[in-house]
Structures are given as structure tokens and as C-alpha cells.
N, C-alpha and C positions, 0 to 999 in steps of 0.2 A: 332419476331412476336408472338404475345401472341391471341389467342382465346378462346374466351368466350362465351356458352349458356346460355341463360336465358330464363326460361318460361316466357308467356306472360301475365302482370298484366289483371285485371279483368276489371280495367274500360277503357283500351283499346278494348277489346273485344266489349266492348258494344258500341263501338263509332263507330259499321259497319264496324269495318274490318274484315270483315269473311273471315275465311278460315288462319288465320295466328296463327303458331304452336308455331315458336321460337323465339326471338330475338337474336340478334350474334353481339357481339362487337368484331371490330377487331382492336388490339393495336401494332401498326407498330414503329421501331427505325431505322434510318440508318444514318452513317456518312456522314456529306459533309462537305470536308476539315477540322478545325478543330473544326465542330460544332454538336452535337447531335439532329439530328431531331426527333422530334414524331409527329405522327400523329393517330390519331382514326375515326374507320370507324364505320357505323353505318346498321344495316341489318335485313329485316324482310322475314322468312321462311312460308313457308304451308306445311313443312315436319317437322315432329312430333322428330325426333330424336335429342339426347342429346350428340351427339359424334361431339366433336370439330373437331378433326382430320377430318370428314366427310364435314364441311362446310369449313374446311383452303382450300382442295383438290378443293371442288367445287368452291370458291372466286379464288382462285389459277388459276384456267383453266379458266373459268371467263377471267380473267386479259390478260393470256397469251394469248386467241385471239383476244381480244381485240389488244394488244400490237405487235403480230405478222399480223395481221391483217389489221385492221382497222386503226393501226395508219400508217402501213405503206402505206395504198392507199391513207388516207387523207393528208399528207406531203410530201412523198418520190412521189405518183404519180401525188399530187397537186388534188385529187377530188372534194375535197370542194369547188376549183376556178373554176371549171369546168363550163359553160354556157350551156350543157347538163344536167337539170336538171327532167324533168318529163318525165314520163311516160313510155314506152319500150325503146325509145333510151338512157337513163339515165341505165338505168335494162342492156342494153346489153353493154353499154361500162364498166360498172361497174364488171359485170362477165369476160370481156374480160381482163380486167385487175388483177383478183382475176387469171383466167387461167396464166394469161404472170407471177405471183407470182409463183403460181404451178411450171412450168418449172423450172423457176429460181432453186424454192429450191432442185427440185427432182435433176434437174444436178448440185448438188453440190454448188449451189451460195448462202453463207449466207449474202454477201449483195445484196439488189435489183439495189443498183447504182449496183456494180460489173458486172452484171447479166445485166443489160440496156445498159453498157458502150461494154460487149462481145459481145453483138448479135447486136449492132446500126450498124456496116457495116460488118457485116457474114451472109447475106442472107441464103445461103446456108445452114449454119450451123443450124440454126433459123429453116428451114423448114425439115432438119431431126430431128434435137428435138421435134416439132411436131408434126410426121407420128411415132415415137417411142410411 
């Protein structure tokens, strides 16, 4: 992973994007099987700094809840098929489920099947990890 700053050219500025400090290329490789992938990312800041290291960290954590997150309630709990879509009931199955992740990981479960599969017939169990 290679990161790059760049100030931002003059005649972007004037095309109303206020308020945008840096540009950040980010230049990714990884193997898959025996083929070299690249990929390049593309990013616009409102924070004035020129430290790579500063925006890998923040793309980085970015990702990772993204990735710890989001992908796992859109796939792993099927959200996106979900028929609850608007308004509070959407908002509270949607937390309830971000809570039932919490559980999982504080008691040790780094997969969420794992963690789905423990507590599906341990009631009991389910509701002291809850009152903790």
C-alpha cells in the first residue's frame, strides 16, 4: 500500500468545492493466487495536512468498520433482504442487531455464524450474557 498527498490544483478550487484541503491517492497490491492485483483509490480531504501516514490510519479505520461492520450485518445477518425498511422499526432492528455483534465479539466469538450457531438453543446462556 503506497500513499500519497497532493495539494489541491487551483482550477478544482474554483469549481465549488470548498472547503477541500488535500487530495490522497491510494495505491493498493495484493496476491490472488498466482496473479498480482492493483488497484488505486481516489480521495478528497478538508484537513490541511500533508502526512500520509495520517490519512493511511484514517482510510484504514474507514475500512475496518466498514468491513467489521457493515459488511457483516449486510451478509452475515442478510439486512439488505430485510422487508423492514423505514423508519423506527428499521432503526431498531438494525441496532438490535449491531447489540447481538457486540455480545458476540465481547464473549470471545470472532465469527458471528459461530456466535449465532452458540446461543440458537442456550437460552439461558443468551440471557446471562445480556444482564453482564
Amino acid at each position: 500500500r503506497l500513499t500519497k498527498v497532493y495539494d489541491v490544483p487551483q482550477d478544482i478550487l474554483s469549481r465549488n468545492w470548498t472547503g477541500v484541503e488535500r487530495i490522497i491517492v491510494v495505491e493498493r497490491s495484493r496476491r490472488h493466487f498466482q496473479q498480482t492485483l492493483l488497484s488505486t483509490s481516489y480521495y478528497l480531504s478538508s484537513i490541511a495536512s500533508s502526512d500520509a501516514g495520517f490519512f493511511t490510519r484514517g482510510i484504514r479505520n474507514h475500512w475496518l468498520i466498514e468491513n467489521k461492520l457493515h459488511y457483516v450485518k449486510d451478509v452475515i445477518l442478510n439486512e439488505d433482504n430485510s422487508l423492514i425498511r423505514k423508519d423506527l422499526p428499521a432503526s431498531n432492528i438494525s441496532l438490535l442487531k449491531t447489540i447481538a455483534l457486540n455480545l458476540f465479539r465481547t464473549n470471545g466469538f470472532d465469527s458471528v455464524k459461530n456466535g449465532i450457531s452458540f446461543f440458537a438453543n442456550k437460552i439461558k446462556e443468551l440471557f446471562h450474557v445480556m444482564r453482564t
